[in-house]
C-alpha positions in Angstrom: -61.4 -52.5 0.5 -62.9 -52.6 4.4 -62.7 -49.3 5.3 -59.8 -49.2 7.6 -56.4 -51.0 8.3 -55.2 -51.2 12.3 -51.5 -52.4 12.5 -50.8 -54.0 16.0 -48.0 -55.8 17.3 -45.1 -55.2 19.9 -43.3 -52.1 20.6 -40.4 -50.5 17.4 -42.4 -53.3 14.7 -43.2 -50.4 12.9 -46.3 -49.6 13.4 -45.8 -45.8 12.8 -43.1 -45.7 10.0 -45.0 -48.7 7.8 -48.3 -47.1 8.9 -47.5 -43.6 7.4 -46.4 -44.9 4.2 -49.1 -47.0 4.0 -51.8 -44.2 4.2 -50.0 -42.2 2.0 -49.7 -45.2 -0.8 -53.6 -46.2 0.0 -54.8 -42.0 0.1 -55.8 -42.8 3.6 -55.5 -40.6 6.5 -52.9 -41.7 9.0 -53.9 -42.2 12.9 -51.6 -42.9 16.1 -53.5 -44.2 18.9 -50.3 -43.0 21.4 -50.5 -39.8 19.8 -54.0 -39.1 19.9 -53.9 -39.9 23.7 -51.1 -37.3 24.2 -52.3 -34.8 22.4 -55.8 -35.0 24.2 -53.9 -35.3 27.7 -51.1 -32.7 27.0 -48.5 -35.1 28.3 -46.3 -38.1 26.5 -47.1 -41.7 27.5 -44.3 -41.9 30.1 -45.8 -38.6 32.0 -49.4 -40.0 31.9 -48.0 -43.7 33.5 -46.1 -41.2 35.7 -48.5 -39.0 36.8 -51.6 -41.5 36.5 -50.4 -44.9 36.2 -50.8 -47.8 33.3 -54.6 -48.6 34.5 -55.4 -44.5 33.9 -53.3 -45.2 30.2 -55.0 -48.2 29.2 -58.9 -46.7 29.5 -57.5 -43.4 27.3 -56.3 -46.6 24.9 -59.6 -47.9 24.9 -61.5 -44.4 24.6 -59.2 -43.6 21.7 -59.9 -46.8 20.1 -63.9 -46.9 20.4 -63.8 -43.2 18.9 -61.9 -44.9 16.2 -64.0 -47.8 15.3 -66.2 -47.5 12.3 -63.9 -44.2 11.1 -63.4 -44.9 7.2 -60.3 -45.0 5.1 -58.0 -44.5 7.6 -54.6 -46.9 8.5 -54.3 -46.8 12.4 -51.0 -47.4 14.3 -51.9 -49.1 17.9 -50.2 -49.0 21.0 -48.3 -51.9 21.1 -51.0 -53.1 24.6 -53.6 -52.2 22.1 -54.4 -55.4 21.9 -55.6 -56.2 25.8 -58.2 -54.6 24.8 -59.9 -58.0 23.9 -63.5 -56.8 24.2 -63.1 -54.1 21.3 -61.1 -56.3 18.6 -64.8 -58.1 17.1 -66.1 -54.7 16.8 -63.2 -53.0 14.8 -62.6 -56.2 12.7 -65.9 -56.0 11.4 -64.6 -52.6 9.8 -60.9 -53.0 9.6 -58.4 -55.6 8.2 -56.1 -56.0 11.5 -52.0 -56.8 10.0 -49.7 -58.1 12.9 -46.4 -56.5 12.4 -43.3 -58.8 13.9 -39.9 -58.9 13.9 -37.7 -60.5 16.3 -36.1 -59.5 19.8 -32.7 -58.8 18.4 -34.4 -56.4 15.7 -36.6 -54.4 18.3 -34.4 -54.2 21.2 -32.0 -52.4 18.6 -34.6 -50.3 17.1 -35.6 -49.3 20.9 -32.0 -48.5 22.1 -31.4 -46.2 18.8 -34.7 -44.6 19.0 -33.9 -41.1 21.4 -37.2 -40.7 21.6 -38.0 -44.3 23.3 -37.8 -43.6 26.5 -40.3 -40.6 26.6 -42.8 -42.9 24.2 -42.4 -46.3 25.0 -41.8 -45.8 29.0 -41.0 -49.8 30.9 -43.9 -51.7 31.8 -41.8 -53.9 34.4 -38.8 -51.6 34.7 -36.6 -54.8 33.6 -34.1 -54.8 31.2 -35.2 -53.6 27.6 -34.7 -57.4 25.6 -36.5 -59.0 28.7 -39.4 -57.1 29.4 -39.8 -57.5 25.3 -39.6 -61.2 25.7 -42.1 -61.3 28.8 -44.8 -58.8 26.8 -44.3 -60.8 23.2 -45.0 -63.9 25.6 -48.2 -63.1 26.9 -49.3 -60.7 23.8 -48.3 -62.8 20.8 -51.4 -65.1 21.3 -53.8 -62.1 21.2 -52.1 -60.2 17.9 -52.6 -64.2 16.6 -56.0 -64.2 17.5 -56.6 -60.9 16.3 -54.9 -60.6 12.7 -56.0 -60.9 9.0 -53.0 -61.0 8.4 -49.0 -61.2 9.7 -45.9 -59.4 8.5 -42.4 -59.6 9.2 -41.4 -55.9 10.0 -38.1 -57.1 11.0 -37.3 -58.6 7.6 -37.5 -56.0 5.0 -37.7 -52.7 4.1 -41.0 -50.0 4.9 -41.7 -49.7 1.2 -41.9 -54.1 1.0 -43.7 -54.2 3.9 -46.5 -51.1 2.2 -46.3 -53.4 -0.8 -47.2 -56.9 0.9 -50.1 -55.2 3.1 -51.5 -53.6 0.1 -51.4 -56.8 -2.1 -53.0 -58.6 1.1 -55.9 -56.5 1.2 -56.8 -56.4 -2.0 -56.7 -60.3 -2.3 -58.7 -60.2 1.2 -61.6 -58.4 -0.2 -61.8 -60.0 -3.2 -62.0 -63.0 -1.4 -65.0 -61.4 0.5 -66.3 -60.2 -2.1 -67.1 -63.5 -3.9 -68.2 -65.5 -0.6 
């Protein structure tokens, strides 16, 4: 297998509960890009937009993520805004297999408002309301996690342990295919 797997996609797809398991089922090492970024800055991600503002958040993102690139078996969760950072995805597809996790607005905006912790993680990016700022961000980010993927899931529609499954049997089948080109 490539030696790494990145999961992007939207805010409460998943990223960290699927990406967990994951690692554990592959014998990788697990890897949050928000919480590499607030342990290095001492602060969550709502005090760093806070204190220093989204532009200040975004270059940690991208430090975080070209410290990342070329690191072997690992499964990294992104950021959700991961993915504006266009100029870096080439690079880490040529060692990763990027999966898109999805699920639909009804799905996340519930997963948001039960999460206690969302808040102090996953601060507003327009302070609008939370179903639609998630519609505005999915509308301009969808194209890029597109782009981007090897490969799309639907988070939303079944269980972590189905969604480990699927990845894994993607993978395999992905460099396999690579294998005989």
């Amino acid at each position: 297998m490539k030696k790494s797997i990145y999961l992007i996609g939207g805010r409460a797809v998943g990223k960290s509960s699927i990406g967990k398991e994951l690692a554990q089922h592959l014998g990788y090492d697990f890897l949050d890009s928000d919480r590499m970024i607030t342990e290095r800055h001492g602060s969550s991600v709502a005090e760093i937009v806070q204190r220093e503002g989204w532009n200040a958040f975004r270059e940690y993102e991208k430090q975080v993520l070209l410290d990342l690139v070329g690191k072997e078996s690992c499964v990294v969760a992104t950021g959700g805004g991961a993915i504006l950072h266009r100029e870096l995805w080439p690079q880490i597809r040529k060692h990763a297999i990027v999966v898109w996790l999805q699920a639909d607005l009804e799905t996340l905006a519930k997963r948001i408002m039960g999460d206690g912790n969302s808040t102090a993680q996953r601060p507003s990016l327009t302070g609008k309301d939370v179903c639609q700022e998630m519609e505005e961000v999915l509308r301009e980010r969808n194209p890029l996690y597109k782009e981007t993927a090897d490969c799309i899931i639907d988070s939303g529609a079944m269980m972590v342990y189905d969604a480990v499954r699927e990845i894994d049997q993607f993978c395999r089948q992905f460099e396999k295919k690579n294998k005989e080109e």
